[in-house]
N, C-alpha and C positions, 0 to 999 in steps of 0.2 A: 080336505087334503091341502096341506099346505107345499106349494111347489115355488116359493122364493126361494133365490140364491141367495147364500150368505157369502160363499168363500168362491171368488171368480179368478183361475188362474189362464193366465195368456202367456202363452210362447214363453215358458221358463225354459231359461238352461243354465246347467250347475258345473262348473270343472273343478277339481281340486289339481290343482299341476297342469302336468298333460292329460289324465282322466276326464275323459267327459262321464258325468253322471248318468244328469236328467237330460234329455233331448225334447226340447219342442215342448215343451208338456203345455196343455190345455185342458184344462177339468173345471165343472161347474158343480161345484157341492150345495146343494139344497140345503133348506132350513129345517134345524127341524125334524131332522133323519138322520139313520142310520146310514153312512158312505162308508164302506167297506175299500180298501187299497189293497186289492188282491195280487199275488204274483208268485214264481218262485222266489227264492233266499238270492240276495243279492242283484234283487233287479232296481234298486231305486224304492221301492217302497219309504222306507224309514225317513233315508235323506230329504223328500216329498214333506212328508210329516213335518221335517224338523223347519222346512223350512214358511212353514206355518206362522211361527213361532219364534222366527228368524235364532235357534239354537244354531243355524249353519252357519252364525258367525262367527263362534269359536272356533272355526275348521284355519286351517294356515292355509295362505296359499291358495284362495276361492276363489272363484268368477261366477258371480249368478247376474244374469240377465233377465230378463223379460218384466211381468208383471204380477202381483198378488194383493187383486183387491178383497176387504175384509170390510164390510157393510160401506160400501163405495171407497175405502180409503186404501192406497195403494201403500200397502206395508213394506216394499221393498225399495220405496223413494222417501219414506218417511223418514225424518231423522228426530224425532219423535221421541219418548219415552219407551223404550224397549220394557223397562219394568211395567210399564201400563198395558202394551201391547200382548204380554205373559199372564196380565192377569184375567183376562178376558177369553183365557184357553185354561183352564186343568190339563195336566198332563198324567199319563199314567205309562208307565215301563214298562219292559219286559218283566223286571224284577223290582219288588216294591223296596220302597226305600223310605220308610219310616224315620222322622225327625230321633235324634238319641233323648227321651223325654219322655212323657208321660201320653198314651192314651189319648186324655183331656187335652194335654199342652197340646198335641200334633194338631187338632182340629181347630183349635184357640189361635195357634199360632199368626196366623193370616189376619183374623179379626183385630190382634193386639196389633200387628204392624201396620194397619191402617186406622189407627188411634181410638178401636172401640174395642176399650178396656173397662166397663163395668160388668162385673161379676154377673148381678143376674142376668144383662142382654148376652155376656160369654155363656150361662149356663143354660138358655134356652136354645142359642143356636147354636150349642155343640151337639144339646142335643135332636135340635132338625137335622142338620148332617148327618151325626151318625145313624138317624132313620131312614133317611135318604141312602144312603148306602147299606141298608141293613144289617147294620150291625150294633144297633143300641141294646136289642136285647142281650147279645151276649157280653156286652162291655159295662152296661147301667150302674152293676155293682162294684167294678172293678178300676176307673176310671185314673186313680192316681198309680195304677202299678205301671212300667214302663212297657212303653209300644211295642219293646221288643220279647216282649212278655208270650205276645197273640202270634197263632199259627200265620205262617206265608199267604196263607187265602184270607184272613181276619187281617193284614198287616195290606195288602192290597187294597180291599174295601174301607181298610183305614185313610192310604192315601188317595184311594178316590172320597172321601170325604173331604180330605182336609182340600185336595184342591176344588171340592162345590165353596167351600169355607170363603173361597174371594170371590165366590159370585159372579163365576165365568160366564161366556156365551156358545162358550167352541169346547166339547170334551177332545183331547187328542188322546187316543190310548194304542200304545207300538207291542205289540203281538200281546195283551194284559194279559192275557190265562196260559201262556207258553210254559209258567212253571209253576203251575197248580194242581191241585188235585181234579179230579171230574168234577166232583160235586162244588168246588168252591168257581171251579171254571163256566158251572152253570147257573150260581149266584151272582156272579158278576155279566153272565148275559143277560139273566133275566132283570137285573138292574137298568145295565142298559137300555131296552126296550122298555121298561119303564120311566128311565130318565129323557130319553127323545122328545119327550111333548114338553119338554123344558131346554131342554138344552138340542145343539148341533154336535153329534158327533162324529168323528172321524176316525174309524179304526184300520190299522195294519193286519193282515193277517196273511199267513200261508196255507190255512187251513180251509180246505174246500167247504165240510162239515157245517163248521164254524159261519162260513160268511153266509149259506145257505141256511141257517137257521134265525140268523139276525138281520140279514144289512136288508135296506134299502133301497139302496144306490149301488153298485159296484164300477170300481175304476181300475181295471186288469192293465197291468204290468210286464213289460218283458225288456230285458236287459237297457231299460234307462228310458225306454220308450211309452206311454199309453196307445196300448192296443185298440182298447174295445172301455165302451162306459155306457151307462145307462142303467135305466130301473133291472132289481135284481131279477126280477120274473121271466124280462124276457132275456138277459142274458146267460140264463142259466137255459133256458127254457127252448129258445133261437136262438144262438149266438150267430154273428154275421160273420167275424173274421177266422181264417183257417188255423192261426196261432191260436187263438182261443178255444175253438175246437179241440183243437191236440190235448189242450193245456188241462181242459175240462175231462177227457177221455182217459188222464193219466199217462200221457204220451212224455212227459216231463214234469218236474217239482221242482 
């Protein structure tokens, strides 16, 4: 069992305006694992995520404080290469968002921007990727017809391909299977769980189901605040705090 921290956050807090977001937050996301960001719909979840990845700096009008170390390196004092700091996360959305291009090109994409452009090492690691995300067999023959060719669940595992393609460290994916079918929603967990012994990831979810079959880690949510965190067993199992409780009983969503 591997129980390093990769992603160490201290005393964040996020306002846009006069909104306070996030409050206080402190979470310690393991290497290595599945960390599930559980909560109802608009507690802070996402914003969390985004600020991973520092995307909360396209927001107008932000105040983030505190701290977010990323293998000792505090990302929110770094003035650093943001593109570097992105590439070292895959992101994946709610809703997949396929390059307008080819199948081949979406996965390619990444390798040719960081100047490795010959054909066969592009043709072998397209095709690791797309095994890696399972979906070479359905694509092997079809490779130059356009991304937007493939169903919404084949177009997801697509862009979880293309962001393995930069050779991240941190998967972040904000609610990935919210508009999928069942079956494509359970290709992409059972991915997951097999991608963890490679990668850290960090998933959003609202779905009780959901974090109960997959995470790890759980770090519960409730209006901008971290309630309760720790291994999923025993917070599912013992939960300590009485929000949690409720939360897990159905008393709120």
């Amino acid at each position: 069992m591997n129980n390093h921290t990769k992603i160490n956050i201290n005393n964040v807090n996020l306002s846009i305006g006069k909104q306070h977001i996030l409050k206080n937050i402190n979470v310690e996301i393991p290497e290595k694992k599945i960390t599930v960001i559980l909560g109802p719909s608009g507690c802070g979840k996402t914003t969390l995520l985004k600020c991973l990845n520092r995307l909360t700096d396209s927001y107008e009008d932000i105040n983030v404080s505190g701290n977010i170390f990323i293998n000792n390196k505090d990302i929110l004092k770094s003035n650093g290469d943001i593109t570097e700091l992105r590439k070292k996360m895959g992101l994946l959305s709610q809703r997949p968002y396929p390059l307008p291009m080819s199948i081949y090109d979406n996965v390619a994409y990444g390798l040719k921007i960081s100047g490795r452009k010959k054909k066969r090492f592009l043709n072998k690691r397209v095709e690791h990727y797309l095994k890696q995300a399972s979906l070479w067999e359905e694509t092997y023959d079809r490779l130059k017809e356009p991304a937007s060719s493939l169903s919404i669940g084949q177009q997801q595992r697509l862009c979880l391909a293309r962001g393995l393609a930069v050779d991240p460290e941190i998967i972040l994916a904000d609610e990935p299977t919210s508009a999928l079918d069942p079956l494509s929603s359970q290709a992409i967990e059972e991915k997951f769980i097999h991608l963890k012994q490679y990668y850290t990831i960090v998933l959003v979810t609202h779905i009780l189901r959901q974090a109960k079959r997959i995470a790890d880690n759980i770090v519960f949510m409730y209006l901008g605040e971290v309630i309760e965190q720790g291994p999923a067993e025993s917070f599912f199992n013992n939960p300590k705090m009485e929000k949690t409780k409720a939360y897990l009983s159905g008393a709120f969503n």
